[in-house]
C-alpha atoms as one frame of an Amber mdcrd trajectory, in Angstrom:
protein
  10.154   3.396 -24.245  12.538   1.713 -21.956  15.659   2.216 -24.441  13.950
   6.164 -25.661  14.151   7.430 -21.771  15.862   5.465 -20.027  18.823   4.572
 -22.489  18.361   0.982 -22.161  20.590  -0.467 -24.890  18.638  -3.981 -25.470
  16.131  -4.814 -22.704  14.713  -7.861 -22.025  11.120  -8.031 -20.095   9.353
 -10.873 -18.634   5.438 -10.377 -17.344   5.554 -10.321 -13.626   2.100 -11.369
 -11.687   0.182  -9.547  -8.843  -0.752  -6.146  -8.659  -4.495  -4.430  -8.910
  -3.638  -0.921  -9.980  -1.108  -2.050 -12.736   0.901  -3.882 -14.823   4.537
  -4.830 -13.971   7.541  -6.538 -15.393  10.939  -7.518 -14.336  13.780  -5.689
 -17.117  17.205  -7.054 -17.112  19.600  -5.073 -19.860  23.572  -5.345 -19.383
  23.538  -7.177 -16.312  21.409  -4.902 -14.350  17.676  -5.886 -13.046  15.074
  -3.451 -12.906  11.361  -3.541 -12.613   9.293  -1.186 -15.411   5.662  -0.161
 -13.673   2.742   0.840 -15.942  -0.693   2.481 -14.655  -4.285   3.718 -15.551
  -4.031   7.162 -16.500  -6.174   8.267 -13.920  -3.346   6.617 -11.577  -0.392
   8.599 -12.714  -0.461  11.039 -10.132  -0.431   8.433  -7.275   2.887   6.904
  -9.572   4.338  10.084  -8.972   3.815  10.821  -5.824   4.434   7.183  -5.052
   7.935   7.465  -6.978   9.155  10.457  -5.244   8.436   8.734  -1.118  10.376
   5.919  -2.465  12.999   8.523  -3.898  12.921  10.335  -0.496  12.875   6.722
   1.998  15.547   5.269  -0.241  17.849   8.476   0.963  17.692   7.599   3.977
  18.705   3.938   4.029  15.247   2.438   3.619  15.406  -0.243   0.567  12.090
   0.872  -1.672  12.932  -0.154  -5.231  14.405   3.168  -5.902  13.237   4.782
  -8.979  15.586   5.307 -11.877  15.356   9.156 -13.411  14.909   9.058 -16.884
  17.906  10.565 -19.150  16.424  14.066 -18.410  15.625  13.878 -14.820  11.944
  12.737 -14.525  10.704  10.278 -11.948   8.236   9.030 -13.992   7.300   9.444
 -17.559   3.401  10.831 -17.068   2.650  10.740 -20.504   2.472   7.088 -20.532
   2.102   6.160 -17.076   5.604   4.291 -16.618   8.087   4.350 -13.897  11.046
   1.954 -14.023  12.381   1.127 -10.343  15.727  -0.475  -8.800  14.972  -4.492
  -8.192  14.994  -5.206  -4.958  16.568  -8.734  -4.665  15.103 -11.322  -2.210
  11.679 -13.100  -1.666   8.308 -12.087  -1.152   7.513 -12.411   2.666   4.233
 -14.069   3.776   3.560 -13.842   6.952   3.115 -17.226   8.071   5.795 -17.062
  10.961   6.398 -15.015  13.258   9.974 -13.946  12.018   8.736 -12.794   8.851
   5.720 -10.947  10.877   9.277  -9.637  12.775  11.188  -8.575   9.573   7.414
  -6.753   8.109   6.865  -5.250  11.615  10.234  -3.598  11.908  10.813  -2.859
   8.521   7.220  -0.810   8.692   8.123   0.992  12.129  11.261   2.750  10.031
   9.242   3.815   7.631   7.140   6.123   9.508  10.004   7.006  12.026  11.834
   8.245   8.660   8.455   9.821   7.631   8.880  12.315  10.464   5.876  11.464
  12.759   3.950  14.083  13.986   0.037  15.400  14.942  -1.758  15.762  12.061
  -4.915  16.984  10.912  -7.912  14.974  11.691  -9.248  11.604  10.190 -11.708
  13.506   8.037  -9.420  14.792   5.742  -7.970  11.410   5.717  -8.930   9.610
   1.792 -11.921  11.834   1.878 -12.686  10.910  -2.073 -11.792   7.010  -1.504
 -13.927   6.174   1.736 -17.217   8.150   0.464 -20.586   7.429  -0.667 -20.187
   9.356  -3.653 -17.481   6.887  -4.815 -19.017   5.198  -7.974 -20.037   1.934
  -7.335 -20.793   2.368  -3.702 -24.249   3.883  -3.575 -25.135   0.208  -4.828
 -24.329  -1.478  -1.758 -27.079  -0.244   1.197 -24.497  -2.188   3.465 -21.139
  -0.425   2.385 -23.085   2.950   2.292 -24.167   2.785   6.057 -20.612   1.097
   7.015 -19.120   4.319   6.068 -21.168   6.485   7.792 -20.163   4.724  10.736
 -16.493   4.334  10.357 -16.475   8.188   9.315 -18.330   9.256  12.369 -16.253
   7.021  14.717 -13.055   8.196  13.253 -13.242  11.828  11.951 -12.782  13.229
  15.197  -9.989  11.471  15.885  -6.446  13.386  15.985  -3.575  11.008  15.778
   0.328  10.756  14.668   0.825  11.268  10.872   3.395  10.554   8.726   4.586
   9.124   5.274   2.299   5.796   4.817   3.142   3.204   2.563  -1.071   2.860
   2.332  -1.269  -0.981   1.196   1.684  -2.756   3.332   0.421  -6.225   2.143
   3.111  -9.054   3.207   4.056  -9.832  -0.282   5.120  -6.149  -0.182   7.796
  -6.217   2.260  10.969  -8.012   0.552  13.552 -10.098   2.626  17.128 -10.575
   1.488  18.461 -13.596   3.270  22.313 -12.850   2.282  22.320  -9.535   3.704
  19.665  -9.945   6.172  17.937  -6.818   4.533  14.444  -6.105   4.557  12.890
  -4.118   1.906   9.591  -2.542   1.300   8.220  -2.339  -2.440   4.626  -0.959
  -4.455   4.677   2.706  -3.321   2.256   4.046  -5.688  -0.241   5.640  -3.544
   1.607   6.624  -0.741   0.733   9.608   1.067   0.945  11.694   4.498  -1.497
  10.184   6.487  -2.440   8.241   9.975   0.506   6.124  10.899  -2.417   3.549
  12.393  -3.848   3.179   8.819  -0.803   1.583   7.880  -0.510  -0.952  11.344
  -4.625  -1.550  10.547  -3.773  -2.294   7.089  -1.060  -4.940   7.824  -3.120
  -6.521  10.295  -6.093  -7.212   8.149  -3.596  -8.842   5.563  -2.223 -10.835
   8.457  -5.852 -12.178   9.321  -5.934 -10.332  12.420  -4.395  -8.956  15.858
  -4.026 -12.670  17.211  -2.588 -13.708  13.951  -0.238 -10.472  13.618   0.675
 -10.439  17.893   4.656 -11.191  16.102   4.121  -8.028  13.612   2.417  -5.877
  16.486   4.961  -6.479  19.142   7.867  -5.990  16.610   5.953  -2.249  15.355
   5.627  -1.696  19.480   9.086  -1.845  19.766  10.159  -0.045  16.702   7.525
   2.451  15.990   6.538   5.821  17.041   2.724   4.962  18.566   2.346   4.525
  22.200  -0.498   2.716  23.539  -3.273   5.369  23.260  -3.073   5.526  19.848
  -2.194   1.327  19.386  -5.645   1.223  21.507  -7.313   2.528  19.123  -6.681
  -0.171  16.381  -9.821  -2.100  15.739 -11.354   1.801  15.083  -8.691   1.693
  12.145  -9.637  -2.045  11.282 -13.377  -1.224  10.636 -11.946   1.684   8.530
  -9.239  -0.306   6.362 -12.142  -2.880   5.963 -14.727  -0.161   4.809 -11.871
   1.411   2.633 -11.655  -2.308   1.107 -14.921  -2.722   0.389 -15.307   0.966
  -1.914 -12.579  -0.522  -3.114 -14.140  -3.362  -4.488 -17.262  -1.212  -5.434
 -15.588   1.085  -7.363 -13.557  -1.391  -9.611 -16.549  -3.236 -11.470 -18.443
   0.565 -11.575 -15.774   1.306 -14.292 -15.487  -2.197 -15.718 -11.637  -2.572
 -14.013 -10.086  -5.664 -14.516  -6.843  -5.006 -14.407  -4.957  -7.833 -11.810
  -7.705 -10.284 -11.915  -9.625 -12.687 -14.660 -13.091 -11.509 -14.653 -15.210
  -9.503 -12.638 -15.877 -12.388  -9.878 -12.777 -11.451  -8.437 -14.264  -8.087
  -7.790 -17.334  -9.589  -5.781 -15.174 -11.993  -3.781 -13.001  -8.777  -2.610
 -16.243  -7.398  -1.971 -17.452  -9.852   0.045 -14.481 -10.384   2.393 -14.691
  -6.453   3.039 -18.254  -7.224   4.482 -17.173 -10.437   6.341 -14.102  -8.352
   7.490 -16.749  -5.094   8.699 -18.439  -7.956  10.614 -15.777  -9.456  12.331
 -14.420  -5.982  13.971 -17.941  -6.228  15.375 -19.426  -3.033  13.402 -21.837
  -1.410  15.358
């Protein structure tokens, strides 16, 4: 597929680990690195979508793992799920210290500065299909079912800043360059218009926390386009990103998904850190 669209002469791929949602590898043909992206069919539109914010942030100096138009134009190739995407060179950050909590914080605040912030519409018509009761797998768990009618009602009123969210800013997303001093950031499948806050909440529960992330917040505070009403307003978005988790986790084992992980176990455990997570932003 690689050498039919693409026009690579003689790639060669190695396996690359990670990833929930799909199966990567690194491609290096004549030199050149790339990395070749492969979902679930029922994922291909969130490739595409995915493909073309990284298209659009990568025009305007933001380093996304650019994807590389087939020989006729396409961003992706739907029929089989398969994108393949610019390497971004560097390391994995991992938040540990506070420079790389610096680097992710930044890095994050351009994104949704180049996403053109703005009002947007209100948290209800935020993932309405993703943080739902109807979601298979969810009606299972008494616990998840009544955690999202609680986030829903505490944050569906809400109208906040919107703008192009990366949706899943995990550290091991955001790519540092130490020869250029360049930080990337990678995985876009899934990105969307939606509340800039869902993004900050999201990096913050990877980060273990707001005392654990006070290096990422202060660096988003002084890049980013929230003020302090909104940034006040965090821990609303924490017991959202944590209920979002946990359908997450629901709906994978609902449809037997194993893809990322060894066996279903792996499901529960994500499943039960959403639930210690909901507890810890004191869900009430």
């Amino acid at each position: 597929m690689l050498h039919r669209f693409w026009g690579l002469r003689s790639p060669a791929l190695k396996p690359l680990s990670g990833g929930m949602s799909s199966k990567t590898w690194l491609v290096e043909d004549g030199g050149l690195r790339f990395v070749a992206k492969k979902v679930l069919p029922t994922q291909i539109a969130e490739l595409l979508a995915g493909c073309e914010v990284a298209a659009a942030l990568a025009d305007d100096g933001i380093i996304t793992g650019r994807p590389v138009p087939t020989i006729d134009g396409r961003l992706t190739v739907r029929e089989h799920g398969l994108a393949l995407l610019e390497h971004v060179p560097g390391r994995e950050l991992r938040g540990e210290t506070d420079q790389e909590q610096r680097w992710m914080g930044a890095t994050l605040a351009c994104v949704h500065l180049a996403g053109h912030p703005g009002p947007g519409g209100t948290t209800a018509t935020f993932l309405p299909d993703w943080l739902s009761p109807q979601l298979p797998g969810v009606a299972t768990h008494p616990w998840l079912v009544q955690a999202i009618a609680v986030v829903r009602a505490e944050t569906n009123p809400m109208t906040l800043s919107w703008s192009i969210i990366h949706s899943d800013p995990a550290p091991e997303a955001f790519v540092h360059d130490e020869d250029t001093g360049a930080t990337g950031l990678i995985d876009w499948a899934g990105a969307r218009r939606g509340p800039v806050l869902y993004d900050v909440a999201s990096a913050v529960m990877y980060l273990g926390g707001p005392r654990e992330a006070s290096a990422f917040l202060e660096a988003y505070q002084g890049h980013g386009p929230l003020g302090p009403d909104e940034l006040d307003r965090l821990d609303s978005f924490r017991r959202f990103r944590w209920a979002v988790q946990g359908a997450y986790f629901a709906w994978r084992p609902a449809g037997n998904n194993l893809v990322g992980i060894e066996d279903q176990l792996e499901n529960q455990n994500g499943l039960d850190r959403a639930r210690r997570g909901l507890e810890e932003v004191t869900l009430t």
